[in-house]
N, C-alpha and C positions, 0 to 999 in steps of 0.2 A: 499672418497669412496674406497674399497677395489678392488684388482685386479677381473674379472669375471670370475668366476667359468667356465669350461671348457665345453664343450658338452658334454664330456662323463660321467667325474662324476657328471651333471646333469640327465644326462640318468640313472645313479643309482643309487642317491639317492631317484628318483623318483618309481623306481622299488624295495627300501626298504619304500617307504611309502606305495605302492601297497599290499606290503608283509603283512605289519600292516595290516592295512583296511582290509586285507581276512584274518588273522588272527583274528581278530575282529568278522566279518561277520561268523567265523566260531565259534565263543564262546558266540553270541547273537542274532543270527537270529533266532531259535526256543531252546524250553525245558524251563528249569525253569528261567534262566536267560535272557529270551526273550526281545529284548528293541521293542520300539513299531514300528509299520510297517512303518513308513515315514522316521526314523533314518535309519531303514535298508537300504530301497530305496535310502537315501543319500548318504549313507555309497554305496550303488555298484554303481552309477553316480558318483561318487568322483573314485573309482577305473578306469570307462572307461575314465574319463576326464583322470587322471593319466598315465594311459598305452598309450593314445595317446599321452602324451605329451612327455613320454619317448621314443616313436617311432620316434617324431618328433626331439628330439636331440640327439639320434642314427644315425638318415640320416645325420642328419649336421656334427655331429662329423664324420662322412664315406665323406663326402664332404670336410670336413677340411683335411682327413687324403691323399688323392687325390689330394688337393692342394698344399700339403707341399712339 
């Protein structure tokens, strides 16, 4: 198994898949390329799960940086 990835560049890579997803949301949620309502819905739950998770190893990484 590979060494684990840090807190922090977990916090942003999580905050470039956030980036995606509303980029996304922003070129399919309505007009002609519209996808259907349930993808959208998933698509912005997939962002809130996202944005807490990168909140949540944000804190840790500010814990780790505290502990060191």
């Amino acid at each position: 198994m590979s060494e684990r990835i840090p807190h922090d560049h977990m916090a942003h890579a999580l905050d470039l898949m956030v980036a995606a997803k509303v980029n996304w949301l922003s070129r399919f949620s309505d007009g002609k390329q519209k996808r259907p309502d349930h993808e959208i819905d998933l698509k912005r739950r997939d962002i809130e799960v996202l944005r807490q998770a990168a909140a949540d190893y944000r804190a840790a990484a500010s814990r780790d940086a505290r502990a060191a």
